[in-house]
N, C-alpha and C positions, 0 to 999 in steps of 0.2 A: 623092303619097307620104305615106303615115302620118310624123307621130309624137309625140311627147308627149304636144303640146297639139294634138290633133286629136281628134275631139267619139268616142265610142267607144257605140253603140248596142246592151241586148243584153233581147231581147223589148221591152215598152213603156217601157224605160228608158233614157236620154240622160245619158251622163257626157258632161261641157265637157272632159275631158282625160284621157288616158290614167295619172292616178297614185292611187292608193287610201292610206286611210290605213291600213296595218294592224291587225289588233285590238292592240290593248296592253293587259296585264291595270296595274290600277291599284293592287288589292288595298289600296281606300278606302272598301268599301261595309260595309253593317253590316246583316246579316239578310238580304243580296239588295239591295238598296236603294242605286240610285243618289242621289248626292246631289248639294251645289256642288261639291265639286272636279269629279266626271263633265261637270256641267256647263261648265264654267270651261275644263276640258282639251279635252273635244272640240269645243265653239265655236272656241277658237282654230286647231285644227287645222283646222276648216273654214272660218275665215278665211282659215288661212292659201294655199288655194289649190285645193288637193286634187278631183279630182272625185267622190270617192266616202272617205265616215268609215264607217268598220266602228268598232262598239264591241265591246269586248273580251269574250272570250271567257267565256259567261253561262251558269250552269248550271241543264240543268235540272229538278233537284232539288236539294237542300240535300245529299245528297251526295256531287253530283256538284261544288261547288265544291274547287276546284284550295286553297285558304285559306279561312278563315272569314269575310274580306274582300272577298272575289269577289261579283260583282253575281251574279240571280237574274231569272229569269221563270217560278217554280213559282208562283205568286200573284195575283193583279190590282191589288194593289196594288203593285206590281213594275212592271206595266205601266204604270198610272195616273204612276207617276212616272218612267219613261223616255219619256213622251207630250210634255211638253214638250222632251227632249233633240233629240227624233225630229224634232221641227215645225222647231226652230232651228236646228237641220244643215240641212235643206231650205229655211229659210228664205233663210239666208246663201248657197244657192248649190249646197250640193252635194247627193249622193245619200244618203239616214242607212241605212245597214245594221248585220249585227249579229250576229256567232256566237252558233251554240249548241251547247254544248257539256258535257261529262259526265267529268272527272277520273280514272275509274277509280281505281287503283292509286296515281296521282298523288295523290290527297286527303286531306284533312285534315294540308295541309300547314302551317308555318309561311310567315309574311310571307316573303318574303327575303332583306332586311335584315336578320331575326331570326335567320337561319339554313337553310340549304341542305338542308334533309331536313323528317321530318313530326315534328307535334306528338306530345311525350310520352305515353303511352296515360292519364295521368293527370289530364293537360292539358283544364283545364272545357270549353276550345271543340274537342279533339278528337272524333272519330266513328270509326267501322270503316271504311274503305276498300271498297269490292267490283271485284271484276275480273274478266276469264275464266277465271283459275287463281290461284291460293295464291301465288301468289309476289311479291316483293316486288322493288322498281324495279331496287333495286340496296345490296348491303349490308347493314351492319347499322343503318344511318340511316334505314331506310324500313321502317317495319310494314307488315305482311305482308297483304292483304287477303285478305276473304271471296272464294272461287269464286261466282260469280254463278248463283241456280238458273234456269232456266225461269221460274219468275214476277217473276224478277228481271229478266229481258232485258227480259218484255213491259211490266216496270211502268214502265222506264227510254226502252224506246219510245214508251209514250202520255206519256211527261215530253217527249221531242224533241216528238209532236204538238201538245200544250197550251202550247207554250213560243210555237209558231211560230205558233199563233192568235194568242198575246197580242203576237207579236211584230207583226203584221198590220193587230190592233187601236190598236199605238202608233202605227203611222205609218212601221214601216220598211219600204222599198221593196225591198232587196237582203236573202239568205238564205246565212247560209254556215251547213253543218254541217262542224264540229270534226273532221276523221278523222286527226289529225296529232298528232304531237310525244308520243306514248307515252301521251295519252290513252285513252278509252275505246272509241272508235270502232278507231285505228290499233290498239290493242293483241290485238282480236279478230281484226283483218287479219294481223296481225305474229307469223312461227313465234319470232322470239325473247319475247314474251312471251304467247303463245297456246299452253299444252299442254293443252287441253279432248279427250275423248277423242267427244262425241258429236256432233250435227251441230254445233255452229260451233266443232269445233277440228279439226284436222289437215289433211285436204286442203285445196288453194288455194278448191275451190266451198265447205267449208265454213268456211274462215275470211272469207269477203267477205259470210254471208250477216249477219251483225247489219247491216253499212253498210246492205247492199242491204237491208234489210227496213225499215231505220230510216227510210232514205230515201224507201221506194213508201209508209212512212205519212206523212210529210211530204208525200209528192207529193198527196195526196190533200185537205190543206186550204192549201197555199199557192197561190196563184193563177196559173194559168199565163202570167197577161201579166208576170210579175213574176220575176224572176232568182232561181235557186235555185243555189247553190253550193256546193261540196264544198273545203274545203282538207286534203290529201291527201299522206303522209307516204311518198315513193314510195321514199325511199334510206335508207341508217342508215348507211352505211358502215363498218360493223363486217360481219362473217364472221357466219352462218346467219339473217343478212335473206335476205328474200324476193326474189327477183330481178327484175330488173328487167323483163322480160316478164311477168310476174304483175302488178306494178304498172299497167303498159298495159295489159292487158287487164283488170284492174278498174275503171280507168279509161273504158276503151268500155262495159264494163255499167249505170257512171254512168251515161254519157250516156244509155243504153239506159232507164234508169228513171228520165230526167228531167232531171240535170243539165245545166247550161250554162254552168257554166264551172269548171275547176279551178283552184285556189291549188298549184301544186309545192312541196311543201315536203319536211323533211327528218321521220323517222321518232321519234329521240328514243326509244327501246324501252330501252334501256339508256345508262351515266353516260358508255360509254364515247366522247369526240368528238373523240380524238386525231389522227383521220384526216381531219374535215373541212378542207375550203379554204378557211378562215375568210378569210385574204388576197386571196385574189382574190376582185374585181368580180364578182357577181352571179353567184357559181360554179354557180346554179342553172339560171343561163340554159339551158345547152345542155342537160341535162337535161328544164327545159318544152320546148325548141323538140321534144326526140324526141318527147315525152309528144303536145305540139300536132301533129305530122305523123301519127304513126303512130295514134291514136284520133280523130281530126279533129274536134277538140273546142277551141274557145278556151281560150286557159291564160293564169295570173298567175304571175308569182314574186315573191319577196322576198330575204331576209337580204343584207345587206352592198351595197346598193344607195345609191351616193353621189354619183359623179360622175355630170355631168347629160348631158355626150356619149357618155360610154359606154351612157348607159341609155339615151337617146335612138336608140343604134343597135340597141340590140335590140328597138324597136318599128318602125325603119322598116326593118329585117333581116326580119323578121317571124317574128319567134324566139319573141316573147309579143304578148300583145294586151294587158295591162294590167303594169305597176310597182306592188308593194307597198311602200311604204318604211315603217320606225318609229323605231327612233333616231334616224337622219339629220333626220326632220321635229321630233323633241323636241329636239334639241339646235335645230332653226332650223325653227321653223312655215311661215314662208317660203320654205322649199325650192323651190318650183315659181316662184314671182316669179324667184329668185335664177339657176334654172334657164333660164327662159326669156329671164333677159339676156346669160346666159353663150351660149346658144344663139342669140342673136340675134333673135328671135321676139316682140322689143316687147311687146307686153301683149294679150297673148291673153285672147278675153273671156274675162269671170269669175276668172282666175288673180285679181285682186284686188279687191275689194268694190269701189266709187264712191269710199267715203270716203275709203282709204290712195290707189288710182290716182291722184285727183288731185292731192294734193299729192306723189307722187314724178312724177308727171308733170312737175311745175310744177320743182321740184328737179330734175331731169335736162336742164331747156330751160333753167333758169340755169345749169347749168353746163358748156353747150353755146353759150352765150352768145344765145339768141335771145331 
């Protein structure tokens, strides 16, 4: 029987454990440009046990950045310097992957810390936004973005192809495109912020066709031995989302053009998240498990993912195939160590380097008195 820490195969790729890191945006880089903190944060995180580091969610073009602080792969020098991120995730142990992804609407944000909406239109480091429609996230805190023309789509297209060359070129093994959380991709899919009147607005076939387009050009230079992934905004739980058969059924067209595995996530289309289940354990679960049944397509989920039995049973339920956790591992990088004692599972290879193993080794048989 699966679970956790049991070895999870998918094309020519070998995760040691069923937990990923999720992307986490850092909003530390400057120009695109990962630096030491990137590096600093996702070493440890792949110390700390993980079988698979996603870095966070990278734009690609300048602006497609979510903040002026977001990493980039519009460049080669972008690349050149995620090249050693790439090799030291794999080095330590796990698998280096890596979003990509394009802000829409969302851009030209402030930090967060800074403040919860976009940059003043006066603002040196803000820019115009562009979207599927004129309209703005939500309120009066979010300027209004550019309707995106026709040359807009396709420029924003060869930005996803050129991103995933250089992404190829660093050394990442694993591919997710960004279709989630009111970005650019979800937001073309999504009737709550898609009112476009010609092929990719209004009906369900044409609001799916930016993903699907975006994706049969990505399919075309990432390497078929190699994981390409979609994380996918299937729910909003707000009133005039898209339903949730729509949802499945864009999800089998994935797979239909390529895909191989989805990340469940939530839609993010608007502020309003009054209605999520923030409290409950991995409320996404049963959500992936229909997603995984009904498109028969491996799925991940995330949000609120903390206890280590409860998550443990939704890989050996077989409810998801992979755990995305991200808080839970920044508050403790060891989460998976922490997990598989709580779970009784001794030290499953790889959960921890040679170095840390052997001294809590040696620490646990002292205080077992052998």
């Amino acid at each position: 029987m699966s679970n956790l820490f049991t070895p999870f195969v998918l094309k020519d790729v070998r995760l040691k454990n069923r937990i990923g890191v999720s992307p986490m945006c850092q909003y530390s880089a400057k120009e695109g440009m990962p630096n030491e903190w990137h590096s600093s944060h996702l070493g440890s995180l792949a110390i700390g046990g993980s079988g698979l580091v996603v870095v966070e969610a990278t734009a690609v073009t300048p602006e497609g950045r979510i903040t002026p602080a977001d990493t980039g792969l519009w460049n080669d020098d972008q690349a050149e310097a995620f090249t050693p991120i790439a090799r030291m995730i794999k080095g330590i142990g796990a698998v280096p992957g890596i979003q990509l992804a394009h802000a829409g609407r969302k851009a030209s944000a402030n930090r967060p810390w800074m403040g919860d909406d976009h940059l003043p239109v006066d603002h040196p480091e803000a820019w115009e936004p562009i979207a599927p429609s004129p309209h703005p996230f939500g309120g009066n805190l979010w300027r209004a973005p550019r309707e995106m023309t026709l040359e807009d789509i396709r420029r924003v297209q060869e930005g996803f192809v050129s991103a995933a060359k250089r992404a190829l070129e660093a050394g990442f093994e694993w591919l997710v495109l960004h279709f989630a959380h009111g970005y650019l991709g979800q937001s073309f899919f999504s009737p709550l912020a898609n009112h476009r009147s010609d092929e990719y607005g209004g009906s369900f076939e044409n609001r799916c066709r930016f993903l699907l387009e975006t994706l049969q050009a990505v399919r075309k230079v990432w390497p078929e031995r190699l994981p390409l992934t979609a994380r996918l905004g299937v729910i909003d739980y707000v009133e005039g989302e898209q339903p949730m058969e729509e949802s499945i059924e864009l999800v089998r067209r994935l797979k239909a053009g390529g895909v191989d595995l989805v990340d469940v996530s939530m839609g993010f289309n608007t502020p309003d998240v009054s209605r999520v289940p923030w409290k409950e354990h991995a409320f996404l679960g049963p959500i992936a498990e229909r997603v995984r049944k009904e498109a028969d397509l491996p799925v991940a989920t995330s949000w609120n993912i903390r206890d280590a039995r409860l998550t443990n049973e939704l890989i050996q339920q077989e409810r998801v195939d992979l755990v995305f956790l991200a808080k839970a591992l920044l508050s403790d990088p060891h989460w998976p160590y922490h997990a598989a004692r709580t779970l009784r599972e001794g030290y499953p290879q790889g959960v921890l380097p040679v170095q840390y193993a052997y001294w809590l080794k040696r620490e646990a048989q002292m205080q077992e008195g052998d």
